[in-house]
N, C-alpha and C positions, 0 to 999 in steps of 0.2 A: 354891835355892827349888824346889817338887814347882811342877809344872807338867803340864798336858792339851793338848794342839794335836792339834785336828781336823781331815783332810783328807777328800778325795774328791767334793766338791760339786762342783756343777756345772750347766750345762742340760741340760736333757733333753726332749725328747718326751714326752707323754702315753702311759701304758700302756709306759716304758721302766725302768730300772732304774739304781739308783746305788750302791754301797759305802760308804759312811763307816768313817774311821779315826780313833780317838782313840789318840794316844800317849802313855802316860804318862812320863815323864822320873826315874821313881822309881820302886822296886816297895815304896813304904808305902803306896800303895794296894791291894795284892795281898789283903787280907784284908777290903778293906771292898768292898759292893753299887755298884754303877756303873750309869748311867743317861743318858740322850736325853732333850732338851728341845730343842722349836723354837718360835719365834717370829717371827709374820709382821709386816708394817707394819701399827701401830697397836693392835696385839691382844698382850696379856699372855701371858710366855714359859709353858710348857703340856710336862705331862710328856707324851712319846712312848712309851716301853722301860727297865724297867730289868732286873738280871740281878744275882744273889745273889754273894757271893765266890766261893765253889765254879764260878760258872760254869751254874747251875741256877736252879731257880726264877725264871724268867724272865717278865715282867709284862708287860703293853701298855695303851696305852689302845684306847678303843674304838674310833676311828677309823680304828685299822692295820687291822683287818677282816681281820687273817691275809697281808698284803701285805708286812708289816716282820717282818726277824728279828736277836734282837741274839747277840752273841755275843762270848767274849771268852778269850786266851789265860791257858791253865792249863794248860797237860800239863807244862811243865818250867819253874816259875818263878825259878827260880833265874838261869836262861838265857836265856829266851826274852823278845824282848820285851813288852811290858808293854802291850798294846792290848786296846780294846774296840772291836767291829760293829757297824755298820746294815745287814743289807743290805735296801732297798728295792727291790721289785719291783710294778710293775703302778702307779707313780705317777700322780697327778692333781695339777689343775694348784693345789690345796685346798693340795697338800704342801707349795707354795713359801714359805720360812721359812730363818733364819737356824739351824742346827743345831746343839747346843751340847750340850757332855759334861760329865757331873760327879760328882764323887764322894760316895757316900753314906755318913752320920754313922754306919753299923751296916754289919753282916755280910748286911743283909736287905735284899731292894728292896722301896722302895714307891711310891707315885704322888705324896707329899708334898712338893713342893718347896722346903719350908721344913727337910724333912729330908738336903736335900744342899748340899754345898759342894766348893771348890775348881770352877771352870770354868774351859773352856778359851774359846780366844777366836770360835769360831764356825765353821761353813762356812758358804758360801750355797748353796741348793739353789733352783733354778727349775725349773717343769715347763711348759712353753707348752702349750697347748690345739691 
């Protein structure tokens, strides 16, 4: 079964930074857009970043304010594992949410969350104040 597991959450400090890692377990994702989604308590899960097959065209929402960057491995897919990045820098404590990766139904990212599927099971990410 294709499977996403995300790591690298964590706490952190205000104004620190964290890594996120999605692994994919399969490279049938390799052709399709991949995307970030967090969800805090109480508040509906909320696209973050997504990022085209190719590894380009790269989206945000407004909130990253140039803070988040995604990114994802392509130079050798044959070989290489199969992951997607956050890297988060300069966090506030707004960011703390459950962090979750998914795969998009197209080759194209976009901010629709009803245009992606397969998720993994979360990180948690805290930022204290």
């Amino acid at each position: 079964q294709d499977q996403l597991v995300e790591s690298g959450g964590g706490l952190v400090q205000a104004g620190g930074s964290l890594r996120l890692s999605c692994a994919a377990s399969t490279h049938t994702f390799d052709n399709y857009a991949m995307g970030w989604f967090r969800q805090a308590p109480g508040k509906e899960r909320e696209f973050v970043a997504g990022i085209s097959w190719h590894g380009g065209g790269a989206i945000y929402a407004d909130f990253v304010q140039g803070r988040f960057t995604i990114s994802r491995d392509t130079a050798d897919r044959d070989n290489a594992d199969n992951t997607l990045y956050l890297q988060m820098n300069s966090l506030k404590p707004e960011d703390t949410a459950i962090y979750y990766c998914s795969v998009h139904k197209t080759h194209w990212a976009t901010r629709d969350i009803g245009e992606y599927h397969y998720w993994g099971q979360g990180t948690q990410v805290t930022v204290s104040s």
